[in-house]
N, C-alpha and C positions, 0 to 999 in steps of 0.2 A: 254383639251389641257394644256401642262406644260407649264413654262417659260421655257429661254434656262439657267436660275441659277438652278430652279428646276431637269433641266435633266442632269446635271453637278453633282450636289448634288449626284442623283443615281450614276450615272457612276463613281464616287469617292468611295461612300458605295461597289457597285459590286466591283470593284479593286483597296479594300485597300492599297494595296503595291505603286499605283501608286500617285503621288504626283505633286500639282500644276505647280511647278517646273520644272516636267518632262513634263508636258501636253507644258508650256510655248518653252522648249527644242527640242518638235516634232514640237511644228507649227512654229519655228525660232521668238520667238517676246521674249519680254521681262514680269519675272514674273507680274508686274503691271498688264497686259491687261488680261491676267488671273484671278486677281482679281476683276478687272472689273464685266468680263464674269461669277465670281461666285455670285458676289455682287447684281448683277442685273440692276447696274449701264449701262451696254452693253447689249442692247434686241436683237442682231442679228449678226451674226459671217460675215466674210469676207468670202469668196467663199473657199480661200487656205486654211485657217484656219480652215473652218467645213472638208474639207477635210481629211486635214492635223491630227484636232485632232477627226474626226472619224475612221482617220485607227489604228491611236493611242489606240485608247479604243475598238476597233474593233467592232464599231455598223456601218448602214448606215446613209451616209451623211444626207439623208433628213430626218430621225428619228430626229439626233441631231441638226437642223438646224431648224427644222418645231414643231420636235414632234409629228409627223404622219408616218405614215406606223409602220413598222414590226421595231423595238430598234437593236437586234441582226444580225450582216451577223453570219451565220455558217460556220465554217470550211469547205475550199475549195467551198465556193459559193463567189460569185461576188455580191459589192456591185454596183446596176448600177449606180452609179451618180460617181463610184470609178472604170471606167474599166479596170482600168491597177489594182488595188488594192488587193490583195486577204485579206481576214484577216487572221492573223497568231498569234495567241494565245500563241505560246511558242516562236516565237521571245522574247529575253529575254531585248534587247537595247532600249533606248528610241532616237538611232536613226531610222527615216522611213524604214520598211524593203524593199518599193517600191524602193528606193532609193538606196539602198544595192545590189538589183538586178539588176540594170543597170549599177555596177560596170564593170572595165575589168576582167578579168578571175587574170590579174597581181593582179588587186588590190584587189582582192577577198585574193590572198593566201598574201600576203602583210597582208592583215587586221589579217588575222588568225593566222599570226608568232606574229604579235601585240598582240592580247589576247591571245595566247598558250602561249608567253613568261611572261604575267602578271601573268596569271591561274598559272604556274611553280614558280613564283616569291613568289606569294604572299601562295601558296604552303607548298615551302621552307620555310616562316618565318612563320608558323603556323596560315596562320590570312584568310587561304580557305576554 
C-alpha cells in the first residue's frame, strides 16, 4: 500500500504536463493544500477533493484515496465512487469536464466563441 504523497508522486510522473497548480485549480483550494497532499504532511484527501482530483488525473477515487483497487478508469468506463464522471483524457482544461457538461447548450457555445476567439487571437500574433 502507498501513501496518498506516494500516489501523487506517480500520478505527476504519468502526466508530466500537469502541474500542482492545476491539480490545486480542479479541486478549487488553494496551491498550499496541494503541497500539503504531496509533502505527506496531509495523510487523507477530503471526499470532494479525491473526487475532484481523481477525475482530474483520470484514475478512480478509491485507487487515489486508499491506494487499492485498479489506478486507471479507461476510456468511457465509469469510475464507480464517480458516477456522473466519465474520464476524459483529451479534455485538454484544467477546468472539471463533469462540470462543463452540465453547462446550458447557451453557455456551451458562449464558452466556444470564448476559446475560438483566443485560438484566432493568439493565432493572429504567431504565439499558437
Amino acid at each position: 500500500m502507498t501513501t496518498l504523497a506516494e500516489r501523487l508522486e506517480i500520478l505527476f510522473r504519468e502526466k508530466p504536463d500537469a502541474k500542482p497548480a492545476d491539480l490545486a485549480r480542479a479541486c478549487r483550494i488553494k496551491p498550499p493544500s496541494v503541497s500539503g497532499w504531496m509533502s505527506g504532511k496531509t495523510k487523507q484527501l477530503e471526499a470532494t477533493n479525491a473526487i475532484r482530483a481523481a477525475a482530474f488525473f483520470g484514475v478512480h477515487t478509491w485507487w487515489l484515496a486508499t491506494g487499492e483497487g485498479p489506478m486507471w478508469v479507461k476510456e468511457g468506463q465509469r469510475d464507480p465512487q464517480q458516477p456522473d464522471v466519465v474520464a476524459n483524457p483529451a479534455w485538454p482544461f484544467t477546468a472539471p469536464f463533469p462540470e462543463y457538461s452540465q453547462l446550458s447548450a447557451g453557455d456551451k457555445r458562449a464558452l466556444d466563441r470564448v476559446v475560438s476567439g483566443f485560438i484566432q487571437g493568439a493565432s493572429e500574433r504567431g504565439t499558437a
